[in-house]
PDB file of N, H, CA, C and O in Angstrom:
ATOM      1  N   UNK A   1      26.521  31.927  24.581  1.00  0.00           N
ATOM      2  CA  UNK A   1      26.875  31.315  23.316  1.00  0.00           C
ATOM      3  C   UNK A   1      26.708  32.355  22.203  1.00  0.00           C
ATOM      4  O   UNK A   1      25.727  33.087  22.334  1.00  0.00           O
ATOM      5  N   UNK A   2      27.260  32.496  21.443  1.00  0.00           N
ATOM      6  H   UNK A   2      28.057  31.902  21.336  1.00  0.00           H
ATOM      7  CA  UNK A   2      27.398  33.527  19.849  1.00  0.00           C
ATOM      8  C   UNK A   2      26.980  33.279  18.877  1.00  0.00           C
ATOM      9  O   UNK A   2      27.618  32.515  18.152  1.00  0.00           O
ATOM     10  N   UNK A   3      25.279  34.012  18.287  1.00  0.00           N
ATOM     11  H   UNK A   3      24.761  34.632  18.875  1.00  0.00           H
ATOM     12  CA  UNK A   3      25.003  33.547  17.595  1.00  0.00           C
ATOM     13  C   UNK A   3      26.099  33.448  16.091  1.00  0.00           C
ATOM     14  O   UNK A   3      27.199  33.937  15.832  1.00  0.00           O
ATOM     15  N   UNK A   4      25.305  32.711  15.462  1.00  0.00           N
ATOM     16  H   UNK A   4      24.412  32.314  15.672  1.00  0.00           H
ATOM     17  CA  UNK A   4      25.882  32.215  13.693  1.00  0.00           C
ATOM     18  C   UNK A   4      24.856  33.067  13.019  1.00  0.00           C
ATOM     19  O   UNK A   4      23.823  33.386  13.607  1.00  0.00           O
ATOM     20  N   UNK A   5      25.177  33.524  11.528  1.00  0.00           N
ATOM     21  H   UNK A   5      26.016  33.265  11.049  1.00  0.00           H
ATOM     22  CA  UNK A   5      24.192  33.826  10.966  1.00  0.00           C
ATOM     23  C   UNK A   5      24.017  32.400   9.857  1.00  0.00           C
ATOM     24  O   UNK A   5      24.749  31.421   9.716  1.00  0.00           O
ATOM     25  N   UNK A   6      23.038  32.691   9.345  1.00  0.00           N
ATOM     26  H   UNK A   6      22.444  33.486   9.460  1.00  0.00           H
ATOM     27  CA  UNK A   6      22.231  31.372   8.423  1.00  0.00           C
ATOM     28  C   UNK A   6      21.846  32.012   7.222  1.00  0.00           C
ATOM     29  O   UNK A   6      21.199  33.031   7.463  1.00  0.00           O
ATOM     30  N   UNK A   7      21.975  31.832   6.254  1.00  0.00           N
ATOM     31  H   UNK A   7      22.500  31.004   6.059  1.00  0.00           H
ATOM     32  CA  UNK A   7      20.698  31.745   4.974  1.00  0.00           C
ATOM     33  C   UNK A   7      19.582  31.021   5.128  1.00  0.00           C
ATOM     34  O   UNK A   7      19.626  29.827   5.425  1.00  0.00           O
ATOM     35  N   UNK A   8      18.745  31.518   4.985  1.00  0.00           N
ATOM     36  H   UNK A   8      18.709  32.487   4.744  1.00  0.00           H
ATOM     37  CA  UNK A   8      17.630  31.550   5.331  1.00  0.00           C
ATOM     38  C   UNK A   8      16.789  30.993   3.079  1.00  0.00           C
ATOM     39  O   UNK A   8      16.816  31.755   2.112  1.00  0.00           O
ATOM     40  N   UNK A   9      16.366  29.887   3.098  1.00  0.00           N
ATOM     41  H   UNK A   9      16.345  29.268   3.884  1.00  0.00           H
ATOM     42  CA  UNK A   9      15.501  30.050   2.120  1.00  0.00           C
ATOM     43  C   UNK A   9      13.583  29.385   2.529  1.00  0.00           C
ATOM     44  O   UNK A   9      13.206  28.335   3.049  1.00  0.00           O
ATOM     45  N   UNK A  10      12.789  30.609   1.983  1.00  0.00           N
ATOM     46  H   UNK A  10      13.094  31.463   1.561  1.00  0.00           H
ATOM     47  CA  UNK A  10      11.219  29.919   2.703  1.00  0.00           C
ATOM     48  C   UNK A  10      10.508  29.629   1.112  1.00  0.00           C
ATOM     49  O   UNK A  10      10.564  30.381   0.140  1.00  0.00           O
ATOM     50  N   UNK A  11      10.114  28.844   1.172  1.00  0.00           N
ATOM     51  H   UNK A  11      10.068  28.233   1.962  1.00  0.00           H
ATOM     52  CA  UNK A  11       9.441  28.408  -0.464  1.00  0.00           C
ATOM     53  C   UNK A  11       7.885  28.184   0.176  1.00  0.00           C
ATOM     54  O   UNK A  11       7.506  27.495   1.123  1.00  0.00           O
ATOM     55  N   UNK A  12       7.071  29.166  -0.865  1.00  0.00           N
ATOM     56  H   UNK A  12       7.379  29.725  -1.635  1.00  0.00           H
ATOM     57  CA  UNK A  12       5.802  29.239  -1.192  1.00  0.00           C
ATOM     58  C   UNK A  12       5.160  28.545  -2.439  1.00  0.00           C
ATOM     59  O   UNK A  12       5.711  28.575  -3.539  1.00  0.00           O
ATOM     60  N   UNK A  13       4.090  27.984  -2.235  1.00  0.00           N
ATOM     61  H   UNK A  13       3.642  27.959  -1.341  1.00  0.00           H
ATOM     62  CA  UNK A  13       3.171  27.864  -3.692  1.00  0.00           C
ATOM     63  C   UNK A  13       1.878  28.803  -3.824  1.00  0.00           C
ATOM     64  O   UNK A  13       1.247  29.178  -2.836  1.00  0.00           O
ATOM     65  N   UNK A  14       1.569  29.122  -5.052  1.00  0.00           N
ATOM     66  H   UNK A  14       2.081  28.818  -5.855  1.00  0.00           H
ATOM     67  CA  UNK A  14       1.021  29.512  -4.218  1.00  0.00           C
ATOM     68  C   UNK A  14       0.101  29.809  -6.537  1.00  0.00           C
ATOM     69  O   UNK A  14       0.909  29.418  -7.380  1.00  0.00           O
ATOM     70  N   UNK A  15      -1.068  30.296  -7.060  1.00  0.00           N
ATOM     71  H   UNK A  15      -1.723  30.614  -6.376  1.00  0.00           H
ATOM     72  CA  UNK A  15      -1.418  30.464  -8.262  1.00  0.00           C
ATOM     73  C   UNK A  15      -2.129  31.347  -8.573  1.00  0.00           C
ATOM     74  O   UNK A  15      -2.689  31.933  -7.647  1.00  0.00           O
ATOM     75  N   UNK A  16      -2.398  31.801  -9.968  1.00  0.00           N
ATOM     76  H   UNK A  16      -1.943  31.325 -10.721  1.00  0.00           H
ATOM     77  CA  UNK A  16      -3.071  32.642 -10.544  1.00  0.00           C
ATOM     78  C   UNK A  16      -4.397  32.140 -11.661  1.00  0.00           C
ATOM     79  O   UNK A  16      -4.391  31.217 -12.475  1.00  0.00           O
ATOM     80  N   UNK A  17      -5.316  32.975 -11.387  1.00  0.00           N
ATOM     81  H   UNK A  17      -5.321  33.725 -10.725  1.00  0.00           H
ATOM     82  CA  UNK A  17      -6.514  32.142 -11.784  1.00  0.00           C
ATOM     83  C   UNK A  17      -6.773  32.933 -13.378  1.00  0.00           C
ATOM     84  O   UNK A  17      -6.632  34.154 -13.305  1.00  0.00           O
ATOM     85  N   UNK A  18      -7.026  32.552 -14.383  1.00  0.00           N
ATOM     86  H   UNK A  18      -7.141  31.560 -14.442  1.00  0.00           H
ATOM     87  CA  UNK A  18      -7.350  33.148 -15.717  1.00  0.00           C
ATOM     88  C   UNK A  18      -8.325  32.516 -16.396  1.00  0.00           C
ATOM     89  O   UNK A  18      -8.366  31.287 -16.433  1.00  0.00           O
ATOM     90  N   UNK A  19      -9.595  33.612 -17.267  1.00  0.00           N
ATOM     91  H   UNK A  19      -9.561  34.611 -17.237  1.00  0.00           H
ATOM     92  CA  UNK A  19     -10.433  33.059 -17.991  1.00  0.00           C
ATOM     93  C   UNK A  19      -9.898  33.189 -19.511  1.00  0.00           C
ATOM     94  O   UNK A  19      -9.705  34.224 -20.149  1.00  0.00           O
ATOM     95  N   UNK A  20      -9.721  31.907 -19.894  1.00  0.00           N
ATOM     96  H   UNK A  20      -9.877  31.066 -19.377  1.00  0.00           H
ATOM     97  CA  UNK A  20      -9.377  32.266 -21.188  1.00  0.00           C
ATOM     98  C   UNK A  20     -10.461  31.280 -22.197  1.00  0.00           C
ATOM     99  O   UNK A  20     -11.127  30.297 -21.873  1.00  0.00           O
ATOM    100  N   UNK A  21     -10.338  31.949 -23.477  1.00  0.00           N
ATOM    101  H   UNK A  21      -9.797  32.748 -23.740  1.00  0.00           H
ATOM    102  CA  UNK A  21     -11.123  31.333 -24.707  1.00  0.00           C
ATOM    103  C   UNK A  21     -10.059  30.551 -25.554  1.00  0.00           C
ATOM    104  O   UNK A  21      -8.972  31.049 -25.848  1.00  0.00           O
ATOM    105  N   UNK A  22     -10.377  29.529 -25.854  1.00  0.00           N
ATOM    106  H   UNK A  22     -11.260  29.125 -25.615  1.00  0.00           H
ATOM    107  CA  UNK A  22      -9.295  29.042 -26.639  1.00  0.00           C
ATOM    108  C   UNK A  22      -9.730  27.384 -27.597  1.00  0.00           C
ATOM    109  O   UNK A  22     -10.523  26.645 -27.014  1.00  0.00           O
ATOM    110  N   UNK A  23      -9.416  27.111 -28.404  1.00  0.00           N
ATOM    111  H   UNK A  23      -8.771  27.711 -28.878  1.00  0.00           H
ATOM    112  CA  UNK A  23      -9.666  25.705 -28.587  1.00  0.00           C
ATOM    113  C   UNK A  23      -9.743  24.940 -28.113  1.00  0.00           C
ATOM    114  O   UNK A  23     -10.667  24.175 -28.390  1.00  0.00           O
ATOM    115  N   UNK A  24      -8.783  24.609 -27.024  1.00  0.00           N
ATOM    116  H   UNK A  24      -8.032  25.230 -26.799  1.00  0.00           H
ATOM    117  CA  UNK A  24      -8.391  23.540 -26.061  1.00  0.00           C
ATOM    118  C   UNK A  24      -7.712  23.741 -24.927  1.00  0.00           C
ATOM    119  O   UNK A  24      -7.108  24.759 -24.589  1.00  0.00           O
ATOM    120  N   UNK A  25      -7.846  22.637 -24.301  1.00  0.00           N
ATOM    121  H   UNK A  25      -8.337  21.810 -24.577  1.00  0.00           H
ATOM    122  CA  UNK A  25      -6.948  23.103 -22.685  1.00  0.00           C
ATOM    123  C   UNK A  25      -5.829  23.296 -22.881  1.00  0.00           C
ATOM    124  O   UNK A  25      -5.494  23.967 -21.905  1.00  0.00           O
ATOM    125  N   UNK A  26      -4.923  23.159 -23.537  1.00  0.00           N
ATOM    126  H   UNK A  26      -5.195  22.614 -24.330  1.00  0.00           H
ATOM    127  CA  UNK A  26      -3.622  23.167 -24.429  1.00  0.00           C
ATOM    128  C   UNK A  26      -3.207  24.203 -24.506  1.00  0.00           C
ATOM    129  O   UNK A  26      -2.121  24.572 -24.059  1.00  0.00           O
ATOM    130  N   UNK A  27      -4.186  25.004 -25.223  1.00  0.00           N
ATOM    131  H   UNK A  27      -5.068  24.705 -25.586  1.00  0.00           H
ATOM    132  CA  UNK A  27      -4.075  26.172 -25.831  1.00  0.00           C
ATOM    133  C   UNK A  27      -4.299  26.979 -24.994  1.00  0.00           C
ATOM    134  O   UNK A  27      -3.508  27.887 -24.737  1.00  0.00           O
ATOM    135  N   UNK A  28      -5.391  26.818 -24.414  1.00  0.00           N
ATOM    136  H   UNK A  28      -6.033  26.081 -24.623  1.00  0.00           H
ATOM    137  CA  UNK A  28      -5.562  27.719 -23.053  1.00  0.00           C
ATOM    138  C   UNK A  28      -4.691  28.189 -22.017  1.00  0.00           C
ATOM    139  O   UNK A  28      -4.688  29.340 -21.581  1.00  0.00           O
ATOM    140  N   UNK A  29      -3.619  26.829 -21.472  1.00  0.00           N
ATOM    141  H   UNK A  29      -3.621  25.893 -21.826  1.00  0.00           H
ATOM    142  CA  UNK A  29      -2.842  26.995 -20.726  1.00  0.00           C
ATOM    143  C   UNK A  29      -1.923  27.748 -21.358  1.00  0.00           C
ATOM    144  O   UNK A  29      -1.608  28.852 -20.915  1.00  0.00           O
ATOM    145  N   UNK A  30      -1.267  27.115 -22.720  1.00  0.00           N
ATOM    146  H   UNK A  30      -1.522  26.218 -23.080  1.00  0.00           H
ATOM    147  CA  UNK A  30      -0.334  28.169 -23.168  1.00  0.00           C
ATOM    148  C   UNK A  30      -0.470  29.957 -23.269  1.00  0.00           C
ATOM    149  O   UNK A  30       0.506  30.696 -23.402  1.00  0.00           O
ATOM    150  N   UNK A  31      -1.788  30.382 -23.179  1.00  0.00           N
ATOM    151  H   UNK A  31      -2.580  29.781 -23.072  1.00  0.00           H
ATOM    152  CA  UNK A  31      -2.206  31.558 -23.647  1.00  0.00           C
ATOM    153  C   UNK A  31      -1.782  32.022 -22.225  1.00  0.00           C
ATOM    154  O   UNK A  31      -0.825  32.730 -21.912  1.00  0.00           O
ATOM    155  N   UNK A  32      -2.830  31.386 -21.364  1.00  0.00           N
ATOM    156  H   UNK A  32      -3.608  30.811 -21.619  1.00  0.00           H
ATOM    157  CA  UNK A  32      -2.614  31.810 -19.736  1.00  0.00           C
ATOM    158  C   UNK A  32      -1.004  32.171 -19.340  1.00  0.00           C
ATOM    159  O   UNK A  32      -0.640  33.104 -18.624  1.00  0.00           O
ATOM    160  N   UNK A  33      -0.305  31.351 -19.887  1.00  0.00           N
ATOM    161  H   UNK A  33      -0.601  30.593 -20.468  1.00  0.00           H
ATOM    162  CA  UNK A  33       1.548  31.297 -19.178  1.00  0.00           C
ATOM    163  C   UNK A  33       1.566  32.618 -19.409  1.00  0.00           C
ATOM    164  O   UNK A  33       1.891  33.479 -18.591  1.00  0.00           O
ATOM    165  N   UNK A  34       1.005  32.890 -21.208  1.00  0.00           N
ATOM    166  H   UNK A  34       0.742  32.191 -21.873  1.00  0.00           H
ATOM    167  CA  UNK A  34       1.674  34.797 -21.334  1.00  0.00           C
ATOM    168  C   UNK A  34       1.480  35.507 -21.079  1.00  0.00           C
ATOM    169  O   UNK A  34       2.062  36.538 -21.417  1.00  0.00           O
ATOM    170  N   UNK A  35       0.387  35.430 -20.196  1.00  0.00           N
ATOM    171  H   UNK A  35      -0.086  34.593 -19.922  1.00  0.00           H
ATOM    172  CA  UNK A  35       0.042  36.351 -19.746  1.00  0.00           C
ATOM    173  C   UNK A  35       0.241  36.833 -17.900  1.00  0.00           C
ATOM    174  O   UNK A  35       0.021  35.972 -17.048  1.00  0.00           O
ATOM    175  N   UNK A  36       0.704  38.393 -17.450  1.00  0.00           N
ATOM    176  H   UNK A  36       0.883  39.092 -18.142  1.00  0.00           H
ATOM    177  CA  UNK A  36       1.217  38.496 -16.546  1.00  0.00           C
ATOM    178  C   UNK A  36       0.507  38.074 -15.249  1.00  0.00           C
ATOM    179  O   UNK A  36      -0.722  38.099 -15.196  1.00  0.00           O
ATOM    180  N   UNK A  37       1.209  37.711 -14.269  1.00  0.00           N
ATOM    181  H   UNK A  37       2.208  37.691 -14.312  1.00  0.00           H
ATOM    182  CA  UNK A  37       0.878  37.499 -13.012  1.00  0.00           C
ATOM    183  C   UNK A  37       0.348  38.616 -12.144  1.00  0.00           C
ATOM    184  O   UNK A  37       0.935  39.680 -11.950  1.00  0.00           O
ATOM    185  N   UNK A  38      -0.907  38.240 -11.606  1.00  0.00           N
ATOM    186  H   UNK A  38      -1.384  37.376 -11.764  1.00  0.00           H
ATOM    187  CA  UNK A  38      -1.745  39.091 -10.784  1.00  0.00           C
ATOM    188  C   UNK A  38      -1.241  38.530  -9.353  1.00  0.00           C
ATOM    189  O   UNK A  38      -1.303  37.455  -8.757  1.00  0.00           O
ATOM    190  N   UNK A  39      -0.521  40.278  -9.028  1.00  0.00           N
ATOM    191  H   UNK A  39      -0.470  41.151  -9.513  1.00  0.00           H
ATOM    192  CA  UNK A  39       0.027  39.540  -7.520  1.00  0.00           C
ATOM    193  C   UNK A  39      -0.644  39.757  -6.341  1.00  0.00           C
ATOM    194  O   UNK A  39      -0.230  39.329  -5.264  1.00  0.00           O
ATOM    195  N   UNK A  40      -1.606  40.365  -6.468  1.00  0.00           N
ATOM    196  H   UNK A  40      -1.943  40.712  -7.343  1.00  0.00           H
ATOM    197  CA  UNK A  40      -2.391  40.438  -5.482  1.00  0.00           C
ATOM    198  C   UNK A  40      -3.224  39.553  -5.393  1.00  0.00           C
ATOM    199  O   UNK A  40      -3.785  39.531  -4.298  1.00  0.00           O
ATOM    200  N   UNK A  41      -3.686  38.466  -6.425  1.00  0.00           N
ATOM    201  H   UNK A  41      -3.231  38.484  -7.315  1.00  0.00           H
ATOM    202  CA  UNK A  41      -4.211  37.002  -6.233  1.00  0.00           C
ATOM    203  C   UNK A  41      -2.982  35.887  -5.342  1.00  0.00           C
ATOM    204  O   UNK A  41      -3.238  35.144  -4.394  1.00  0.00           O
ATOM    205  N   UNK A  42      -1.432  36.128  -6.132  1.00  0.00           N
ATOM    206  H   UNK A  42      -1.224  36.731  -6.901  1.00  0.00           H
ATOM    207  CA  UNK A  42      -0.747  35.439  -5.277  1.00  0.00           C
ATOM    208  C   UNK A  42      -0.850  35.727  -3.911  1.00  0.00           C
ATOM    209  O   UNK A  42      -1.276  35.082  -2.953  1.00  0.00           O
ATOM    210  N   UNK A  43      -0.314  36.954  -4.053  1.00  0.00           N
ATOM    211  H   UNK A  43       0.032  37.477  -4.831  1.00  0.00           H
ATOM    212  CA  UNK A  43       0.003  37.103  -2.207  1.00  0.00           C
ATOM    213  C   UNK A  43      -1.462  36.869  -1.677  1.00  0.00           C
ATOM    214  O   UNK A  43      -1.044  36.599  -0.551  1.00  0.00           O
ATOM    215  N   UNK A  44      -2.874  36.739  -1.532  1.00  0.00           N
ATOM    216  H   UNK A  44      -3.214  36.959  -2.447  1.00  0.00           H
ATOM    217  CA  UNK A  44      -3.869  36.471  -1.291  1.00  0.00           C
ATOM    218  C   UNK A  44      -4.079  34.519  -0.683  1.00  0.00           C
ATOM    219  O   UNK A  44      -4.840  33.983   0.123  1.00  0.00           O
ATOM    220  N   UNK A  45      -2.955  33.994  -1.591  1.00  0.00           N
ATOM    221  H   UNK A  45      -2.337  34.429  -2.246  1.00  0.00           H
ATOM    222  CA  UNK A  45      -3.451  32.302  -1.829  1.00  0.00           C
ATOM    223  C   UNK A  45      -1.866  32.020  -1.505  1.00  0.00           C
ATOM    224  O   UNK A  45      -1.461  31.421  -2.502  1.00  0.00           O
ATOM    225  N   UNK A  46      -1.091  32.126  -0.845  1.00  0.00           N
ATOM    226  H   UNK A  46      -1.420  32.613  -0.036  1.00  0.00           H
ATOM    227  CA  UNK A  46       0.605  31.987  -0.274  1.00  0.00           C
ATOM    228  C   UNK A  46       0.052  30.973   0.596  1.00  0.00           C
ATOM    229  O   UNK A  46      -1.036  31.038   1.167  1.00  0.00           O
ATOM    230  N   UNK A  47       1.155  29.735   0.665  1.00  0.00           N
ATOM    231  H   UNK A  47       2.039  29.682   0.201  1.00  0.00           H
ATOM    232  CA  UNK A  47       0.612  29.057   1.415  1.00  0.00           C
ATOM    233  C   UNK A  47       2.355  28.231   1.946  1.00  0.00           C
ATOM    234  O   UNK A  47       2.869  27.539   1.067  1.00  0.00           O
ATOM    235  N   UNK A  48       2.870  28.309   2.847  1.00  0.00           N
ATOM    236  H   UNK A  48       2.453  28.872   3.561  1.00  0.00           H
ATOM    237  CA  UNK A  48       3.997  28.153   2.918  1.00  0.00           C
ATOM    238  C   UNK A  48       4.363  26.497   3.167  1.00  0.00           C
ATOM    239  O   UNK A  48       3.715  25.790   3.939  1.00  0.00           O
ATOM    240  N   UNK A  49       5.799  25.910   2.174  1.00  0.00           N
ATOM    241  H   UNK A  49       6.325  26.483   1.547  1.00  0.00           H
ATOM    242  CA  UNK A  49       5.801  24.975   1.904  1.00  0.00           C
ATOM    243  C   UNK A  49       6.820  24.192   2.642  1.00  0.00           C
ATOM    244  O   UNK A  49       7.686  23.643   1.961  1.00  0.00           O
ATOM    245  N   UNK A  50       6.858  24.011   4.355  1.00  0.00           N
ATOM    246  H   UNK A  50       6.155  24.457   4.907  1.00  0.00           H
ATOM    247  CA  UNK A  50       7.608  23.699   5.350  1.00  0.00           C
ATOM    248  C   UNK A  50       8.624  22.816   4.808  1.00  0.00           C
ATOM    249  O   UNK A  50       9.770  23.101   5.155  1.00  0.00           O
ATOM    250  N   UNK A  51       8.442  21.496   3.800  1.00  0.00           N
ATOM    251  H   UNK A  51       7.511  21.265   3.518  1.00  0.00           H
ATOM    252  CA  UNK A  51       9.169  20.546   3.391  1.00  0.00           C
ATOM    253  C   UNK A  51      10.114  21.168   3.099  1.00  0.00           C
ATOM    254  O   UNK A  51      11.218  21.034   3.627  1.00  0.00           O
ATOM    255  N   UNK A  52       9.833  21.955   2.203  1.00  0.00           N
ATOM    256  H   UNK A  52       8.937  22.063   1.774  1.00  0.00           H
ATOM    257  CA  UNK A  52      11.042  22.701   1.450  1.00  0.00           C
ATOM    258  C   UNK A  52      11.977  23.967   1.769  1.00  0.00           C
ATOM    259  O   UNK A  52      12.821  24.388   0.978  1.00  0.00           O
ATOM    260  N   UNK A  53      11.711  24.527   3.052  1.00  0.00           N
ATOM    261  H   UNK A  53      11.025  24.185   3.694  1.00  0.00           H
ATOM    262  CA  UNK A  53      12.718  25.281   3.646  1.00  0.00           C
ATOM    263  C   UNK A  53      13.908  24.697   4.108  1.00  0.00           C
ATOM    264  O   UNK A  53      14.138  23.588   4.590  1.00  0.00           O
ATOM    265  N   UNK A  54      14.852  25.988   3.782  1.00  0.00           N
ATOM    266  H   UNK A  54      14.665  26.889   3.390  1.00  0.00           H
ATOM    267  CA  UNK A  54      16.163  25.311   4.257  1.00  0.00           C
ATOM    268  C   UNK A  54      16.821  26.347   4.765  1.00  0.00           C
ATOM    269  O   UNK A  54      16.489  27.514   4.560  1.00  0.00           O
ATOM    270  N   UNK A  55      17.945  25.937   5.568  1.00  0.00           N
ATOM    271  H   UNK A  55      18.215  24.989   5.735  1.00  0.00           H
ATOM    272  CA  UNK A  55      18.628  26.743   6.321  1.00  0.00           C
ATOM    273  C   UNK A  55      19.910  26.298   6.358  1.00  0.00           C
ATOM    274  O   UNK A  55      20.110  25.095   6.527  1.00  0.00           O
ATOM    275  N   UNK A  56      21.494  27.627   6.133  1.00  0.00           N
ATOM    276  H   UNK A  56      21.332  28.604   5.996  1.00  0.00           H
ATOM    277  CA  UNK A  56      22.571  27.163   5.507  1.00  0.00           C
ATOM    278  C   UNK A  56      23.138  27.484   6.235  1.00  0.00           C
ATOM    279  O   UNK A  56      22.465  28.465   6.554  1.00  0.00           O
ATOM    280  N   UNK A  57      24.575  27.496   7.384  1.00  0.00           N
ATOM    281  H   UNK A  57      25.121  26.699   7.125  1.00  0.00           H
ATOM    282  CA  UNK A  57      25.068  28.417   8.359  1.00  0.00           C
ATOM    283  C   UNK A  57      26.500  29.135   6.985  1.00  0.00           C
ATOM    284  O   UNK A  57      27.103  28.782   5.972  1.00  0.00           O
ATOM    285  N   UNK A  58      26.359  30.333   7.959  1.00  0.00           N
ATOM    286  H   UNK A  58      25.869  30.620   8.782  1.00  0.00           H
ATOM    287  CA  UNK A  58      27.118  31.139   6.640  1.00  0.00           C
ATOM    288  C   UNK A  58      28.213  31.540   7.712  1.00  0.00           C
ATOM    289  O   UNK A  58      28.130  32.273   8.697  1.00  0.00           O
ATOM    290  N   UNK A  59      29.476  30.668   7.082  1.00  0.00           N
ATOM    291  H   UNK A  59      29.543  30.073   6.282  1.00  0.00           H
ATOM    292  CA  UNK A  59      30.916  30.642   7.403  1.00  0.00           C
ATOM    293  C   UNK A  59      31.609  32.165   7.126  1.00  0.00           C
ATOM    294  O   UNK A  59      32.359  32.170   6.150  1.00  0.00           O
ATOM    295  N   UNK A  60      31.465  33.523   7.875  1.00  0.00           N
ATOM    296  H   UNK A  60      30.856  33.518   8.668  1.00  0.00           H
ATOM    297  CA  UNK A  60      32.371  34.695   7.372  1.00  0.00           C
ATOM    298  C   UNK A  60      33.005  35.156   8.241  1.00  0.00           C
ATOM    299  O   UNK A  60      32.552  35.684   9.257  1.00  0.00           O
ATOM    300  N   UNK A  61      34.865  34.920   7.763  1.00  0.00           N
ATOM    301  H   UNK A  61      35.232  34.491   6.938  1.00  0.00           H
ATOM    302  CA  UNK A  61      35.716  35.525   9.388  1.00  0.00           C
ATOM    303  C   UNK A  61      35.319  36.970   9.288  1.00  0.00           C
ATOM    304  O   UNK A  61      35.706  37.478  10.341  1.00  0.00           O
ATOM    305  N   UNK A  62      34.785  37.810   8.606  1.00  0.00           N
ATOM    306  H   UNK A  62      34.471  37.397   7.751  1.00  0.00           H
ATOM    307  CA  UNK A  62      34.740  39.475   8.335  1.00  0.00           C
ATOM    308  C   UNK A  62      33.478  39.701   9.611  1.00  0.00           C
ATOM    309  O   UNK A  62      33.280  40.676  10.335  1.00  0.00           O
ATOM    310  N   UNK A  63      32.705  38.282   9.524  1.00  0.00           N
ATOM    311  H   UNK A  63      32.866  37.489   8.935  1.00  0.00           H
ATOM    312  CA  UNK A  63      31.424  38.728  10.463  1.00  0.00           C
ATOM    313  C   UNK A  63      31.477  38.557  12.181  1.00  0.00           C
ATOM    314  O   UNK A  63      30.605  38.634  13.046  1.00  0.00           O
ATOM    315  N   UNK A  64      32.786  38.315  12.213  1.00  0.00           N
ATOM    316  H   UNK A  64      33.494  38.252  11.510  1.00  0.00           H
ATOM    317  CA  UNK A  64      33.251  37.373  13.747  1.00  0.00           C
ATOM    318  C   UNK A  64      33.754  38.802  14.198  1.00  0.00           C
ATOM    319  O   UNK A  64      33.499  39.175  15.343  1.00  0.00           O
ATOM    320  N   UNK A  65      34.416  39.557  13.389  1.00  0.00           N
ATOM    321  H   UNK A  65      34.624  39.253  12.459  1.00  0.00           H
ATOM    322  CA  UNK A  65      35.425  40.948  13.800  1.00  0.00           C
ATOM    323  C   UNK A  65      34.324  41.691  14.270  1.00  0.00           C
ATOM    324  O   UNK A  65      34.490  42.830  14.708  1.00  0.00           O
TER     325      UNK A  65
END
């Protein structure tokens, strides 16, 4: 049988932890958004989100030749 190829999408959650000073939780969170993502905390806490993968078969006569 011949394989198909697929798109492939894998969805992670996954967060970043910040100490911030601020008036309120409000404020806090907003401060936190601007500030950049530490990706070595993400990739550390990846946690993969099975529900939400999907898989598409990808129709190309160029890929059959």
């Amino acid at each position: 049988m011949e394989n198909k190829k697929f798109e492939i999408k894998i969805y992670y959650t996954g967060f970043c932890t910040y100490e911030i000073e601020a008036q309120n939780e409000a404020e806090a969170i907003l401060k936190a958004r601007k500030l950049p993502v530490n990706r070595n905390e993400i990739k550390s806490n990846l946690e993969n989100w099975e529900e939400a993968d999907t898989a598409k078969e990808i129709n190309n006569e160029k890929s059959k030749i």
